[in-house]
C-alpha positions in Angstrom: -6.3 -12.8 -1.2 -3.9 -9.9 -0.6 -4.0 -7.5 2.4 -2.9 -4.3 1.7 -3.0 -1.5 4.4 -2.1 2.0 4.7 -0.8 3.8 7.4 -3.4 6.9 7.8 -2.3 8.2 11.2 -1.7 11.7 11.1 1.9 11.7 10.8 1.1 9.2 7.5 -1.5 11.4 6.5 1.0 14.5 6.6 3.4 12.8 4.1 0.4 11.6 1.6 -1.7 8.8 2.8 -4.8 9.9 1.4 -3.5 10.1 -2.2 -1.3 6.9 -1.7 -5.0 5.6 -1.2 -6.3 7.0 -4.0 -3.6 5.9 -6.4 -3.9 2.2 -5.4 -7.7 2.3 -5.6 -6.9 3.7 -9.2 -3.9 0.9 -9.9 -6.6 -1.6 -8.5 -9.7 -1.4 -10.8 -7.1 -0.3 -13.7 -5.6 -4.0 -13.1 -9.3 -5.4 -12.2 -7.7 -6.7 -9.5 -10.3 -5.9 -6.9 -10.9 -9.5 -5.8 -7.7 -10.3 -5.3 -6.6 -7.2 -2.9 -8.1 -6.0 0.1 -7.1 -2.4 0.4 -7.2 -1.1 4.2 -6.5 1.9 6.5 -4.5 1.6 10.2 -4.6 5.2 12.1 -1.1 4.1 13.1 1.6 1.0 12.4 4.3 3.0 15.1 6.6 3.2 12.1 7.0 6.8 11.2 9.7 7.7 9.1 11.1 11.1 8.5 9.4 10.5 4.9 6.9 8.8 3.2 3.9 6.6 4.3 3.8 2.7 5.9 2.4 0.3 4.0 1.9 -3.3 5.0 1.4 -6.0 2.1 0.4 -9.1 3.5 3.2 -9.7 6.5 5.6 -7.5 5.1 5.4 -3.5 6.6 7.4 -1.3 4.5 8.3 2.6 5.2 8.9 5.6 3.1 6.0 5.0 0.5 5.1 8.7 -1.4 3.2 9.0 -4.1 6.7 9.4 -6.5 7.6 5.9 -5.5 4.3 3.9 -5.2 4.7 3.3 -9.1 7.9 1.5 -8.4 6.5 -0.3 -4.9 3.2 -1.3 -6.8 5.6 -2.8 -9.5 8.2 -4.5 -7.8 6.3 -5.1 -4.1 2.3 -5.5 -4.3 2.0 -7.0 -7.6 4.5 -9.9 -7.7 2.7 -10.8 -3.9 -0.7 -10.8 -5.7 1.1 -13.5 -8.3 2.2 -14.9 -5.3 -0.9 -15.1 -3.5 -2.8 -16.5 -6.7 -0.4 -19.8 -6.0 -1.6 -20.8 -2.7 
């Protein structure tokens, strides 16, 4: 099981949050992937960057997510550690 969770504080939700969450839900069922990742919310992970949204994936916190990039993050980030995951 994957833990993925969103920054939605209000300095996230500013630069996007709330569709970030929306376009991982949608990435999620489109990959029917919804036993494998637990998609989450934190009102703050004190990581605020001048752009984008936080996102931690497992123990891994990343900064700078938008919504133009989370095709690229999902790709190269969230779903090689669901592969990964599916090994242990």
């Amino acid at each position: 099981m994957l833990f993925v969770e969103i920054c939605v504080g209000s300095s996230c939700h500013l630069k996007g949050a709330p569709r970030i969450v929306e376009m991982l839900q949608e990435k999620i069922e489109k990959n029917k992937l919804e036993d494998e990742i637990i998609l989450t919310g934190a009102f703050c992970s004190g990581r605020c960057n001048r752009v984008g949204v936080t996102i931690s994936v497992g123990d891994e916190v990343y900064t700078g997510i938008t919504p133009e990039s989370l095709g690229e993050f999902w790709e190269k980030t969230i779903f090689p550690a669901v592969l990964k995951a599916r090994e242990v």
